[in-house]
MARZA-843523 format. One line per field, with one value per residue (C-alpha): x, y, z. Coordinates in Angstrom, 2 decimals, padded with zeros to 5 digits. Each point is the difference from the previous one (the first is absolute). Layout:
<recs>
X = (X | ...) $
Y = (Y | ...) $
Z = (Z | ...) $
</recs>
This chain:
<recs>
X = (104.57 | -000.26 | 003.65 | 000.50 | 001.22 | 003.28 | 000.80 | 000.18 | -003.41 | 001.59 | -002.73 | 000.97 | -002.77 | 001.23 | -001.87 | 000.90 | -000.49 | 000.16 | -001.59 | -001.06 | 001.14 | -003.35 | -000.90 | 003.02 | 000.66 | -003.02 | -000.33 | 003.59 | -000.77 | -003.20 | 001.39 | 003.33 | -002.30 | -002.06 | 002.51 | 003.21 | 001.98 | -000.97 | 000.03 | 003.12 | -001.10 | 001.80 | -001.44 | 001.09 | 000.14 | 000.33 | 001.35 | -002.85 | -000.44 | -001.95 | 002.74 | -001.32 | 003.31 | 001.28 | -003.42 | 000.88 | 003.60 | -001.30 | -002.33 | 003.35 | 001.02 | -002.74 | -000.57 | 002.67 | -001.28 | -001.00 | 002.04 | 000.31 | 001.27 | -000.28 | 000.17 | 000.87 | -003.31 | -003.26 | 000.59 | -003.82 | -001.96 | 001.56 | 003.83 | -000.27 | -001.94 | 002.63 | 002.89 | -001.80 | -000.33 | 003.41 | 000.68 | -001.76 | 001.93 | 002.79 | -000.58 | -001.37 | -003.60 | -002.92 | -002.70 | -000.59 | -002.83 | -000.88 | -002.03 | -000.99 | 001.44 | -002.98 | -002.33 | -002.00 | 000.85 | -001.18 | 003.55 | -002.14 | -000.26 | 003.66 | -000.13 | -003.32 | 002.49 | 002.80 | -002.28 | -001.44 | 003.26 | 001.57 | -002.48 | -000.07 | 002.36 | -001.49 | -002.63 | -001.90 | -001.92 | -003.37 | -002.33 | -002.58 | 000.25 | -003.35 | -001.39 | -000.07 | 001.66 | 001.77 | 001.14 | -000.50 | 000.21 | 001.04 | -002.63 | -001.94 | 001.52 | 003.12 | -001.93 | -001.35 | 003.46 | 001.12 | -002.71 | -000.10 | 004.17 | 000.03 | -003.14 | 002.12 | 002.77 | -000.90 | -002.21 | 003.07 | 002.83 | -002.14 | 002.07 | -002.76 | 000.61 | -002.79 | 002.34 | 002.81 | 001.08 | -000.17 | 003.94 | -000.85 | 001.51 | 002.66 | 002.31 | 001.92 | 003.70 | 000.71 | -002.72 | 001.96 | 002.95 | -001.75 | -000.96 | 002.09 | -000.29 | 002.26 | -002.99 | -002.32 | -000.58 | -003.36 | -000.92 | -003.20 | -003.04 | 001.60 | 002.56 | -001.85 | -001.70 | 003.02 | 001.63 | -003.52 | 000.25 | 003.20 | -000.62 | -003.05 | 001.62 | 002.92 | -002.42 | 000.04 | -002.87 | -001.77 | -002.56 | -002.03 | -000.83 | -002.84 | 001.03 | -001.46 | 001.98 | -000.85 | 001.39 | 002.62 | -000.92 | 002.89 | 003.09 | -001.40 | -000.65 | 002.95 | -002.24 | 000.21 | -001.27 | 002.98 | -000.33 | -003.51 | 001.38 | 002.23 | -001.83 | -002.28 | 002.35 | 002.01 | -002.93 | 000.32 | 003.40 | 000.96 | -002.42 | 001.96 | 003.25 | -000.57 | -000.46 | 003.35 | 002.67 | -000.32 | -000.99) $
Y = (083.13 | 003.68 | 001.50 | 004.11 | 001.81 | 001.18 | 000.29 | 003.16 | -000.32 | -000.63 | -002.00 | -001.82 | -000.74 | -003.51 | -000.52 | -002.92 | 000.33 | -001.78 | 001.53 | 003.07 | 002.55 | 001.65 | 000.02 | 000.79 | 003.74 | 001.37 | -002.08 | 001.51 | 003.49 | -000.61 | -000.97 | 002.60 | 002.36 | -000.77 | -001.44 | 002.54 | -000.35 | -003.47 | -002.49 | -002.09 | -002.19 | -002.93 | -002.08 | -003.23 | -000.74 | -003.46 | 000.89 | 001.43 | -000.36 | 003.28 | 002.34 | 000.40 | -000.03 | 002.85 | 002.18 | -000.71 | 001.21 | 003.23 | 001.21 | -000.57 | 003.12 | 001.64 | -002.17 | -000.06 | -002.35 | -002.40 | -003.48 | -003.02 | -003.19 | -001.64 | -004.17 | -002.43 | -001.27 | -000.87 | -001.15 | 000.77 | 002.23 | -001.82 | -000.19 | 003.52 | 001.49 | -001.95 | 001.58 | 003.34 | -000.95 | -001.06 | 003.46 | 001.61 | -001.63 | 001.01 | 003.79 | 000.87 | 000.58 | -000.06 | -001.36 | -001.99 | 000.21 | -002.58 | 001.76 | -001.31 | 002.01 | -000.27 | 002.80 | -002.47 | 001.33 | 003.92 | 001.23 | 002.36 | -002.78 | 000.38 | 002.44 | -001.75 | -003.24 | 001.95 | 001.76 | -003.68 | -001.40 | 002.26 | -002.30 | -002.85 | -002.56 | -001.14 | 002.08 | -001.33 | 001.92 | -002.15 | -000.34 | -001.78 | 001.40 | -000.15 | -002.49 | 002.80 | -000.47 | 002.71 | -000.98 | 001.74 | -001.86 | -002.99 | -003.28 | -001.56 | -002.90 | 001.27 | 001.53 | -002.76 | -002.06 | 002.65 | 000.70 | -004.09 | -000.15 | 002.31 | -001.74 | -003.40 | 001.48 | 001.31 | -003.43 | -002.37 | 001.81 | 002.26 | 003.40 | 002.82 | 002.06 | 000.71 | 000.49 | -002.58 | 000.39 | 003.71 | 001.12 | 003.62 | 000.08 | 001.84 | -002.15 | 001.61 | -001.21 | -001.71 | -002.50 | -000.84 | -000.47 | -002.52 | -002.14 | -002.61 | 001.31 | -002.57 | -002.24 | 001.82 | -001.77 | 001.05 | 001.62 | 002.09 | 000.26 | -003.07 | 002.53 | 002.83 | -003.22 | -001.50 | 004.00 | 000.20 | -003.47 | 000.52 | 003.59 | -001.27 | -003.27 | 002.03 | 002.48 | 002.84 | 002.41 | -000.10 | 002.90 | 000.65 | 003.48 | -000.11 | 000.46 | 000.19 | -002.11 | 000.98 | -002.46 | 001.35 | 001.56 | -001.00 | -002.91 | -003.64 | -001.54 | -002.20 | -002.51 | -003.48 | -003.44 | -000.84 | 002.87 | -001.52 | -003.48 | 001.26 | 001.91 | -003.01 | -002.13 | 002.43 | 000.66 | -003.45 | -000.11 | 003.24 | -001.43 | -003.42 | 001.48 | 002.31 | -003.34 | -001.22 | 003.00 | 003.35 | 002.73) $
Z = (115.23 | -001.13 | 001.07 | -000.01 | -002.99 | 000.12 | -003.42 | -001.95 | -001.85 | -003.35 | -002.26 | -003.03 | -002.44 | -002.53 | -002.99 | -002.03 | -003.84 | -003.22 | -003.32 | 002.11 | -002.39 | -000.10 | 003.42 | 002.32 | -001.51 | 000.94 | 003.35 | 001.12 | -000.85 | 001.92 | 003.02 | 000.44 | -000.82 | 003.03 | 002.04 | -000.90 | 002.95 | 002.04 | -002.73 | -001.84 | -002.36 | -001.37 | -003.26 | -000.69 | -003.41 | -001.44 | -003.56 | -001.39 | -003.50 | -001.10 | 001.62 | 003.70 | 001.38 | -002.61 | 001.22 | 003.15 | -000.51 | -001.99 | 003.54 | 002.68 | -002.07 | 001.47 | 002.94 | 002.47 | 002.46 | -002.74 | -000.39 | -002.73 | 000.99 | -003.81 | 000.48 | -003.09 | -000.82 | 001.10 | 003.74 | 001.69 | 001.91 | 003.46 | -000.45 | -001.11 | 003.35 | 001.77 | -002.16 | 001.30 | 003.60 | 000.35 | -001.98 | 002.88 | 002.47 | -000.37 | -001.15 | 003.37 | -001.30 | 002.86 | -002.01 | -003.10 | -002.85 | -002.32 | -002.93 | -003.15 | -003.43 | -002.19 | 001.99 | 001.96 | 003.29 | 001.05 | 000.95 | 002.30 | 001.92 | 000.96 | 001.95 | 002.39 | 000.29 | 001.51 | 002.19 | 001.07 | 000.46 | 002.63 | 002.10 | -001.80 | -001.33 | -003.54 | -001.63 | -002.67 | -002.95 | -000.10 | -002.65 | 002.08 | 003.40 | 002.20 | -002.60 | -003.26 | -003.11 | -001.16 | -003.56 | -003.19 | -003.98 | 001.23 | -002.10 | 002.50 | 000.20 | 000.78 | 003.02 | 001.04 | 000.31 | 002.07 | 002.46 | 000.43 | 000.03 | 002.92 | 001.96 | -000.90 | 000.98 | 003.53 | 001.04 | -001.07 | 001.56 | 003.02 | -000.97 | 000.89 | -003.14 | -002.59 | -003.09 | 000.87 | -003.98 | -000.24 | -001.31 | 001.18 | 003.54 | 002.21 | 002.29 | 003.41 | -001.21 | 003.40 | -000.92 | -003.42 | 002.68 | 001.82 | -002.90 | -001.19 | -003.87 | -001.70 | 000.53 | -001.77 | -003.33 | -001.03 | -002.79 | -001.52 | 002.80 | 002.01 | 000.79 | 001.64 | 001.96 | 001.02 | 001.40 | 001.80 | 001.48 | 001.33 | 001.56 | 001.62 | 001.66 | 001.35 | 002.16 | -002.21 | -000.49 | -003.06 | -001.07 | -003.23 | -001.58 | -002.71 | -003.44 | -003.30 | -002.76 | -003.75 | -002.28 | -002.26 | -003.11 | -002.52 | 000.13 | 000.86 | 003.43 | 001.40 | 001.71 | -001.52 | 000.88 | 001.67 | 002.62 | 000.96 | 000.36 | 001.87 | 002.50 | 000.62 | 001.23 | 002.10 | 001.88 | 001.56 | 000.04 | 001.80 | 003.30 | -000.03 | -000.58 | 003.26 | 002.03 | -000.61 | -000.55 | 000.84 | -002.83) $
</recs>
């Protein structure tokens, strides 16, 4: 269902935040400086409580293409992406990037998922493509629950993508037209699942590009229990929902 691109080739890159204070300086001054020209960035901030929004505020002085859309509280990883695509939409950008704000994610990889996507509709930064593991400082069992969410993942619902819960990724914007996104209510990992599922059922392409992730090195992980739970059950429920309404 790949269409041809007739958009400018604007890219947007959305990174979510909350307590990222530490992290998202560096990260933006890593990525105009690579990307000076091609690259808007918009962080979402959901009233950080260490001051991210005010850092954030301090580098559009020297960041032109840099954007803050501050929210009242702590809404989740989800709602904001969808606050971002819908930001997208209607600014006319070409493609979208999801990227996480704590450092995780190579933003050198950027620039290999905009290559990929001028041929393909969803490209997704894996850290197990062609059955490696590309993770650095992450506790072994937090390895292990993510190798065996993304096998559980793939058997349940059939999607052929070996990091179905990776949130480093770069969408063609007239996919995010053709999905329905009020109905997108998942949060955490079950999110990224739930965008895959629904790309994948609609005939879009789907490719993976290897990436390394290093786990970050300061602020606290955003995971919780709830975001597991979560992602077990959608797994079922994404497959039966498909059966009786379209995605």
């Amino acid at each position: 269902m790949s269409e041809s691109r007739e958009c400018a080739g604007k890219a947007l890159v959305i990174i979510p935040t909350y307590n990222e204070s530490e992290n998202i300086g560096a990260l933006l001054d890593d990525i105009f400086t690579r990307y000076p020209e091609d690259l808007d960035v918009l962080v979402i901030d959901d009233n950080s409580p260490d001051g991210t929004a005010d850092l954030i505020r301090r580098k559009q002085q020297s960041h032109e293409r840099l954007f803050l859309h501050e929210r009242p509280g702590k809404m989740g990883l989800g709602t904001a992406y969808i606050e971002g695509f819908r930001y997208a939409l209607g600014h006319g950008y070409c493609s979208v990037i999801e990227m996480d704000a704590d450092y995780s994610h190579d933003p050198e990889v950027i620039g290999v998922m905009l290559e990929k996507s001028a041929m393909t509709d969803l490209v997704i930064g894996s850290r197990y493509i062609n059955n490696t593991v590309n993770v650095i400082n992450w506790p072994l069992g937090r390895l292990v629950l993510s190798k065996m969410a993304s096998i559980y993942t793939r058997l349940i619902t059939g999607m052929p993508v070996s990091d179905p819960t990776s949130g480093y990724k770069c969408f063609q914007v007239h996919v995010l037209k053709e999905i329905d996104l009020d109905r997108v209510k998942s949060q955490g990992y079950s999110f990224q699942i739930e965008m895959n599922f629904k790309v994948w059922k609609k005939g879009f392409t789907i490719d993976e590009v290897p990436i390394i992730f290093i786990d970050r090195a300061v602020g606290k992980s955003k995971m919780t229990k709830r975001n597991i739970v979560e992602a077990v059950w959608v797994v079922w429920w994404l497959p039966i929902l498909s059966l009786f309404r379209r995605l």
